[in-house]
C-alpha positions as a Markdown table, in Angstrom:
| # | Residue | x | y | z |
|---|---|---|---|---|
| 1 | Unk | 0.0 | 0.0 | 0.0 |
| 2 | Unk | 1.5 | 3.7 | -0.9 |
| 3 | Unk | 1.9 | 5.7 | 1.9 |
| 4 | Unk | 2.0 | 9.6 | 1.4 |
| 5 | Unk | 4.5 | 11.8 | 3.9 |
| 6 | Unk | 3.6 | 14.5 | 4.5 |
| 7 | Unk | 5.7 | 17.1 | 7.1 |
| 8 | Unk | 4.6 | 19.1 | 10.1 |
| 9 | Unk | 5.8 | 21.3 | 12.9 |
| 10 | Unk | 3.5 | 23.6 | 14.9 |
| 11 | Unk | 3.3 | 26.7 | 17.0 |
| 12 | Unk | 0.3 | 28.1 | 18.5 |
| 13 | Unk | -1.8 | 31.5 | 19.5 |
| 14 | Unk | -5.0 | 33.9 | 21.0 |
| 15 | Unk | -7.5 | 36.6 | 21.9 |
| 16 | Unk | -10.6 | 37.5 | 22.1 |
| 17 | Unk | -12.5 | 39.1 | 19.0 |
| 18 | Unk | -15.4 | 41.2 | 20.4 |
| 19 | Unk | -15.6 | 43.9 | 17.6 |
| 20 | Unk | -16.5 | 44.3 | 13.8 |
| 21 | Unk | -14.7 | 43.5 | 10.9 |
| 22 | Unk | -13.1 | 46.8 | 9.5 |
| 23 | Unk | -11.5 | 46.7 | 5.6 |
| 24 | Unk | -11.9 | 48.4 | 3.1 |
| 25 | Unk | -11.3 | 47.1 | -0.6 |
| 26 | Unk | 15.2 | 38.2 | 18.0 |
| 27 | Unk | 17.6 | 35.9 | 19.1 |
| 28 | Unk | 17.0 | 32.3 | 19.3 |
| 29 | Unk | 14.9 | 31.9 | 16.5 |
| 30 | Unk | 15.6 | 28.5 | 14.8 |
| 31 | Unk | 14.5 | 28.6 | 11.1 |
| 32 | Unk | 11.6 | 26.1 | 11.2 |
| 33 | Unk | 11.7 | 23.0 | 9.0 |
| 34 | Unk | 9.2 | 20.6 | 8.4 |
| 35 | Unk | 11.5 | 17.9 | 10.1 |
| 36 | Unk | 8.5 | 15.4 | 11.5 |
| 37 | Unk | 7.4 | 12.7 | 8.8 |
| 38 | Unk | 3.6 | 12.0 | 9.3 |
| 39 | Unk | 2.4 | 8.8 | 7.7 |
| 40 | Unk | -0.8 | 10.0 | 6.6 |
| 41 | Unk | -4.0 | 7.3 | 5.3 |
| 42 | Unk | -4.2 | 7.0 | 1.5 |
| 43 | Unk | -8.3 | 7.8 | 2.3 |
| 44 | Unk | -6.4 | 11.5 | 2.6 |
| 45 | Unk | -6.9 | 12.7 | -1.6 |
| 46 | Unk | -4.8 | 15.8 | -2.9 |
| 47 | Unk | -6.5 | 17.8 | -5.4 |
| 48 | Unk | -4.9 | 20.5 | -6.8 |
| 49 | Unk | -5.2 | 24.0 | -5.3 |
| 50 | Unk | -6.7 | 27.0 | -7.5 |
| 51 | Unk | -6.1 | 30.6 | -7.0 |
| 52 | Unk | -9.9 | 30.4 | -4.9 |
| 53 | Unk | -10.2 | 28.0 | -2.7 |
| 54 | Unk | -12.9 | 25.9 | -0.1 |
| 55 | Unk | -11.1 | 25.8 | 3.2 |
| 56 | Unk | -12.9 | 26.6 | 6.8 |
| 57 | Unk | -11.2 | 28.0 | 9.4 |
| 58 | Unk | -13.2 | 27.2 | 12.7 |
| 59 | Unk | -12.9 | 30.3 | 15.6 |
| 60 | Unk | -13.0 | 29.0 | 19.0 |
| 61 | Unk | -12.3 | 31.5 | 22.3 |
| 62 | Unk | -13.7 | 29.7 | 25.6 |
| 63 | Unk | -14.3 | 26.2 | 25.4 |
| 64 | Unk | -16.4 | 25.1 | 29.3 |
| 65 | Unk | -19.0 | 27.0 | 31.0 |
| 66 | Unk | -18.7 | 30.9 | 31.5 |
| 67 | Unk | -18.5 | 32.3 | 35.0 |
| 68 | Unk | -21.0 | 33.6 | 37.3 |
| 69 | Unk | -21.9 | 36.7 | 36.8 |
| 70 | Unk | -21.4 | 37.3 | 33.3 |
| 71 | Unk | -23.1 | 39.0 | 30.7 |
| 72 | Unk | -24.8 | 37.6 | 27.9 |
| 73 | Unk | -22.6 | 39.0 | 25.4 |
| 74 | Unk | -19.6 | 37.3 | 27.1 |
| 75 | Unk | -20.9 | 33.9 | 27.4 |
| 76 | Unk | -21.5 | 33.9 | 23.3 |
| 77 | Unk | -17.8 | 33.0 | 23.3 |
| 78 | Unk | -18.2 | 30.1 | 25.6 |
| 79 | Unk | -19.1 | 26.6 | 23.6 |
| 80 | Unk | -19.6 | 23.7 | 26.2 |
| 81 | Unk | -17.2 | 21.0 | 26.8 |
| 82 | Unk | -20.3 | 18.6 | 25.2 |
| 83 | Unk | -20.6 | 20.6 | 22.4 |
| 84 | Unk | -17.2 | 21.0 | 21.7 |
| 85 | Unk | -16.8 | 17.5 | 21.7 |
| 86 | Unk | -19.5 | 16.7 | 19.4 |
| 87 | Unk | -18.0 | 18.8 | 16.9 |
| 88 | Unk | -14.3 | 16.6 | 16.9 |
| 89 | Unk | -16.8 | 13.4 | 16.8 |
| 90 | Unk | -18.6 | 15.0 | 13.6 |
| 91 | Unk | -15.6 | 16.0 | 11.7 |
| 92 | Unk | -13.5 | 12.7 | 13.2 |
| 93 | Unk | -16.3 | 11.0 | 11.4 |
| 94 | Unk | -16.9 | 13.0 | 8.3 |
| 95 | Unk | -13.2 | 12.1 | 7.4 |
| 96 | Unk | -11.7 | 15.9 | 7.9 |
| 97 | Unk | -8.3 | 16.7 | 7.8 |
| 98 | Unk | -7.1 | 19.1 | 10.5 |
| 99 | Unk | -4.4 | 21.1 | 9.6 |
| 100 | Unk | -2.3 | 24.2 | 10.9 |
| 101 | Unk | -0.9 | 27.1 | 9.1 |
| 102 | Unk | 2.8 | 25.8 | 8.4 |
| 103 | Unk | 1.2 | 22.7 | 6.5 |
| 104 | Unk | -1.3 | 24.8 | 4.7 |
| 105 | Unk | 1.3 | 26.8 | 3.5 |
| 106 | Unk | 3.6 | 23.8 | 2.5 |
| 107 | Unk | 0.7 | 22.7 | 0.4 |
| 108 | Unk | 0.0 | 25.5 | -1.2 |
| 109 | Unk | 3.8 | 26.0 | -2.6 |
| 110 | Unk | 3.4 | 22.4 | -3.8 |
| 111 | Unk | 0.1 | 23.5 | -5.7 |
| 112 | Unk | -2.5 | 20.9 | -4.0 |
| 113 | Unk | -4.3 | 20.5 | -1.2 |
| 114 | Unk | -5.7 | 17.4 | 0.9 |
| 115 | Unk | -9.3 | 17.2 | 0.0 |
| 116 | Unk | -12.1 | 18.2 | 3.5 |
| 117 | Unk | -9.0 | 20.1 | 5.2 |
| 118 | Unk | -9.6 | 22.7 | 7.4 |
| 119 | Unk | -8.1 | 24.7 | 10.6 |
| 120 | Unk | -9.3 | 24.6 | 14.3 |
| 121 | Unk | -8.5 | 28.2 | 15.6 |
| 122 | Unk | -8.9 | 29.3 | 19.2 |
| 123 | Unk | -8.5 | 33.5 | 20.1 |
| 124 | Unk | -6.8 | 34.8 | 23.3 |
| 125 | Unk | -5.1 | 31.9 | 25.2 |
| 126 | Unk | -6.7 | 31.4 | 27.9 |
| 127 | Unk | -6.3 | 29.2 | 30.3 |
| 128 | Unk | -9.5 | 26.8 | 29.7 |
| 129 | Unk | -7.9 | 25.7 | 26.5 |
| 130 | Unk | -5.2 | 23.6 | 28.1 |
| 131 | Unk | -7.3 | 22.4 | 31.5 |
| 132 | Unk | -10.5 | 21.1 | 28.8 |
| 133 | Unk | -10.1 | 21.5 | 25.3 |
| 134 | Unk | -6.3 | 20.2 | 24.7 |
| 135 | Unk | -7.3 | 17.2 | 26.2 |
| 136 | Unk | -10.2 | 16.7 | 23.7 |
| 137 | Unk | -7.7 | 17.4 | 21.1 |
| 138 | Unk | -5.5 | 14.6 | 21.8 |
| 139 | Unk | -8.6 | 12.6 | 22.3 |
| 140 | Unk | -9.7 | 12.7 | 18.6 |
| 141 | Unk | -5.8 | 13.4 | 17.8 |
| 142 | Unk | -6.8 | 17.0 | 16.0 |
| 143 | Unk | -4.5 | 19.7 | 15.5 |
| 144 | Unk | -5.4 | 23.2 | 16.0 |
| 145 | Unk | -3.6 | 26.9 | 16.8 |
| 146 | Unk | -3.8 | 29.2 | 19.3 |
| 147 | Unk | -3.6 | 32.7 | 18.9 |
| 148 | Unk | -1.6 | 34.7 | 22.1 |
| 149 | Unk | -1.9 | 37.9 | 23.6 |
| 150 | Unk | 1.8 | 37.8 | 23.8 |
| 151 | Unk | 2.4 | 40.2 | 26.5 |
| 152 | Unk | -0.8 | 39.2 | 28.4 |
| 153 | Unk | -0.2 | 37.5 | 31.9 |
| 154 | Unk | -2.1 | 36.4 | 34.6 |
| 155 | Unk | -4.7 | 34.7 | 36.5 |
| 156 | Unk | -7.0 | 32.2 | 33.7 |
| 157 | Unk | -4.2 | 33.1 | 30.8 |
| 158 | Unk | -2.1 | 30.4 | 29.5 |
| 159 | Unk | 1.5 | 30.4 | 31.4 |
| 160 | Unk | 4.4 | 30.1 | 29.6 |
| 161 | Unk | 5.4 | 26.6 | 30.6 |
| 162 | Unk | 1.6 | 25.4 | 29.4 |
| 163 | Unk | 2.5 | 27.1 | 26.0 |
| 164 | Unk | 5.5 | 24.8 | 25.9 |
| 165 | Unk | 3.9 | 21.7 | 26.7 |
| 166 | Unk | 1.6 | 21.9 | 24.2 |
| 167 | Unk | 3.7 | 23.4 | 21.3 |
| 168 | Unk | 6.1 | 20.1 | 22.4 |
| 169 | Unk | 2.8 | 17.6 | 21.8 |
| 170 | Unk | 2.9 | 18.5 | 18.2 |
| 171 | Unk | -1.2 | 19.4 | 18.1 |
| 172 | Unk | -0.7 | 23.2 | 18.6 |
| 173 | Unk | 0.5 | 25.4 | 16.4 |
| 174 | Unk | 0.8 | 29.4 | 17.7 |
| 175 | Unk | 0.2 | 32.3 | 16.5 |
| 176 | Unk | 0.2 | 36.0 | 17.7 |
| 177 | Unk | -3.1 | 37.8 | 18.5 |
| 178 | Unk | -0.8 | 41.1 | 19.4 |
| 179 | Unk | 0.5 | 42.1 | 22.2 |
| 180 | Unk | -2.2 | 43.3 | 24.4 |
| 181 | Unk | -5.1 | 42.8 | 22.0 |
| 182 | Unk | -4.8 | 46.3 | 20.2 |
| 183 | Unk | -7.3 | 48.0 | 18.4 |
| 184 | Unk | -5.0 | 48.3 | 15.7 |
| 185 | Unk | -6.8 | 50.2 | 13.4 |
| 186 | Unk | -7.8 | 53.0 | 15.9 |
| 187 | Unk | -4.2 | 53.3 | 17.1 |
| 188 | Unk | -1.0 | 55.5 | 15.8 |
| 189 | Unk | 1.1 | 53.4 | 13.5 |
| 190 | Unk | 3.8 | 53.3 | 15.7 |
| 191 | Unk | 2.2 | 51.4 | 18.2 |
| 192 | Unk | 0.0 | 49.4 | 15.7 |
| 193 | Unk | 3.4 | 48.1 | 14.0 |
| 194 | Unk | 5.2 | 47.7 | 18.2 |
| 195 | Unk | 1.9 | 45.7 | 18.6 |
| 196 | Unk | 2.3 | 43.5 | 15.6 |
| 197 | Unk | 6.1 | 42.7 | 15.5 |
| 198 | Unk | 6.9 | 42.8 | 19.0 |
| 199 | Unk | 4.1 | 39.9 | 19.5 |
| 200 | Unk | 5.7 | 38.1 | 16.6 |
| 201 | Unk | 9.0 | 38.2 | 17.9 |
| 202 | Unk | 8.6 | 37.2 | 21.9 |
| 203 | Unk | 6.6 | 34.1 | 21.1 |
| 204 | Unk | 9.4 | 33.3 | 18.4 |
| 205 | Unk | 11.7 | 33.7 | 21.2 |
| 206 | Unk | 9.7 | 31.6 | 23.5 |
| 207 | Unk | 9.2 | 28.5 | 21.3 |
| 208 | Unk | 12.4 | 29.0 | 19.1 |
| 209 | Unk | 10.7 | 28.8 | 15.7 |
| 210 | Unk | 8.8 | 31.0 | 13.3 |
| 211 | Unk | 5.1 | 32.2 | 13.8 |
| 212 | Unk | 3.5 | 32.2 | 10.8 |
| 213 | Unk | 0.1 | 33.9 | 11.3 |
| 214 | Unk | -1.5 | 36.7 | 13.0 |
| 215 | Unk | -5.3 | 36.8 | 14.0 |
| 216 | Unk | -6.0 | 40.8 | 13.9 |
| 217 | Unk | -8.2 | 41.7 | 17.2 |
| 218 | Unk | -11.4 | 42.7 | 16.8 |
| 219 | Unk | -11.0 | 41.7 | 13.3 |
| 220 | Unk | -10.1 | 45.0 | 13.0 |
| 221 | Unk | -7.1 | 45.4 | 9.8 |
| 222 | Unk | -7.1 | 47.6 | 6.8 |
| 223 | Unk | -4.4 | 47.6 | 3.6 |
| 224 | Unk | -2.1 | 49.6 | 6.2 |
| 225 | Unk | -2.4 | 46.7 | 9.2 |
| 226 | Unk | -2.0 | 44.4 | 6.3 |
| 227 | Unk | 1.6 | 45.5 | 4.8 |
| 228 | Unk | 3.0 | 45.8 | 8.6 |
| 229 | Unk | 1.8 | 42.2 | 9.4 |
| 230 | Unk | 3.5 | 41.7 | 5.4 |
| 231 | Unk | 6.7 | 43.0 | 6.1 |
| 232 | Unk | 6.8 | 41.7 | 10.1 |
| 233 | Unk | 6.9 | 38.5 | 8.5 |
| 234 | Unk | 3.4 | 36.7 | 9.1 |
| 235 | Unk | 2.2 | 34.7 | 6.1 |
| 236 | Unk | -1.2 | 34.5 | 7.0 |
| 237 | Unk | -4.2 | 37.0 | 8.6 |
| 238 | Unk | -7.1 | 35.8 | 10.0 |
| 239 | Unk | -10.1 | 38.1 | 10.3 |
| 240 | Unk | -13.8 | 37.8 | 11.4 |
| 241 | Unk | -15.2 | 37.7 | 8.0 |
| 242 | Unk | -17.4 | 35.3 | 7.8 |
| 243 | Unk | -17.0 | 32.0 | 5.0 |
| 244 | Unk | -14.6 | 29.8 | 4.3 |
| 245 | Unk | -14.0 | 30.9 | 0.5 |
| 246 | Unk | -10.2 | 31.4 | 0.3 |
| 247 | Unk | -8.2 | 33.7 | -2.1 |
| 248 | Unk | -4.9 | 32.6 | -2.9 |
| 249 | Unk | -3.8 | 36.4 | -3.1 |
| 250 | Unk | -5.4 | 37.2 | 0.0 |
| 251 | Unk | -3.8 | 35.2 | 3.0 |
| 252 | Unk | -3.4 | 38.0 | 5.1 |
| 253 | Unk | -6.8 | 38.5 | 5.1 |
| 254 | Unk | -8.1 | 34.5 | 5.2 |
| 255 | Unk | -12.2 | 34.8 | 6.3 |
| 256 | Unk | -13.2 | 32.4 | 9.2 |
| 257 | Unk | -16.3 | 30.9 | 11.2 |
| 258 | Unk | -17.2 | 32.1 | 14.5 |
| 259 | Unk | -18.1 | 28.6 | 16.0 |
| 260 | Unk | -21.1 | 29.6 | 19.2 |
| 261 | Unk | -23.3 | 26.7 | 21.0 |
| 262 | Unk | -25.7 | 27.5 | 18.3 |
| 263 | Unk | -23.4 | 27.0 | 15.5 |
| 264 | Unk | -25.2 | 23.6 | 13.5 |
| 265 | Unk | -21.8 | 21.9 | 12.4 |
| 266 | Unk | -23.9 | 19.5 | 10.3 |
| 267 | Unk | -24.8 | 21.9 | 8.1 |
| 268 | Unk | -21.1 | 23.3 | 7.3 |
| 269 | Unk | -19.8 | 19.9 | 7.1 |
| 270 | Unk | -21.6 | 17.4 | 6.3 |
| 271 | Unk | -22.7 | 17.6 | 2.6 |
């Protein structure tokens, strides 16, 4: 039987998206290779990639139950431990093929694409990702990538030695949500760009290989917040537009699905 090898190495990321979508039209850093072989199941079909492109990119922030006492508006971005789980059963059983951004971007520079790919995404690293949904994770064996408030630390935040224990169990990719989750439209450039490159660079630093994406907070970027996360580096922006239609031109402005308790998975995924 043919085996296909594919490669992988992850990183990881977060915060919290609470706004609306604005757009108009150091040391230490080891170059990251795709150095772990992963025998992959020949039920896994390529199909060549086009310049637009099907791929969902699921947005997570709390996975458990919110806390007493807190608004309605806060507790949309809490999906049960149940529910969460029933979504890794569905797309475990529909056959999907989790990736993260460093493989998605090795496939697109070989021109294909596994067929029913798609991204898990959680926003803000906090804490309730490692203690309930990382166990999940490497219950159904799916990757995903956290996006980190790089400079963000305390109580209910993921610590730095969590970060390393999951970037070492090869499901968690990481990627920067900023440094303090930044309104970076509706700040000066100079801080916007501090915001976006100084995030990059300490979670580099941290984990000793590149980070490859940036999810803007708020979902707040325009052409401007696009070229600084361009020349910082980042291969990839994720916003909160809505869809999982994918422009080969546009992958520093990738669209993604806000996944709630309401969200019916069956209907994005099983066709």
């Amino acid at each position: 039987m043919t085996k296909k090898i594919f490669l992988v190495c992850l990183l990881f990321c977060g915060c919290l998206h609470r706004g609306s979508t604005e757009y108009t039209s150091e040391d230490n850093i080891v170059s990251s290779t795709l150095a772990v072989p992963v025998d992959i199941s020949d039920q896994v079909k390529e199909e060549k990639i086009e310049s637009e492109f099907h791929f969902p990119i699921l947005l997570y922030h709390h996975i458990g139950n919110p806390p007493d006492g807190v608004g309605e508006d806060t507790k949309t971005w809490y999906v049960s431990s149940e529910n969460f789980e029933k979504a890794l059963q569905l797309l475990n059983n529909q056959d999907y093929h989790p990736l993260v951004f460093e493989e998605l971007l090795d496939y697109i520079k070989r021109g294909v694409l596994p067929q029913k790919s798609f991204v898990i995404t959680f926003d803000d690293g906090a804490e309730d990702f490692y203690k309930i949904a990382f166990p999940l994770l490497q219950k159904y064996n799916m990757k995903s990538v956290m996006y980190l408030q790089s400079h963000v630390h305390s109580k209910n935040w993921l610590t730095d030695d969590q970060i390393l224990e999951l970037n070492a169990s090869g499901l968690v990719e990481f990627g920067s949500h900023t440094k303090y989750h930044a309104y970076l439209t509706r700040i000066s450039d100079e801080e916007a760009k501090k915001e976006i490159v100084e995030s990059k660079e300490k979670i580099e630093k941290l984990l000793g290989k590149e980070v490859y994406s940036i999810a803007y907070p708020f979902g707040l970027y325009n052409e401007n917040i696009e070229k600084m996360a361009q020349d910082a580096g980042y291969k990839v922006g994720l916003t909160l537009v809505s869809g999982s239609d994918q422009n080969m031109e546009k992958l520093l402005e990738m669209k993604r699905i806000v996944i709630t308790n309401r969200t019916d998975l069956e209907k994005l995924f099983i066709k």
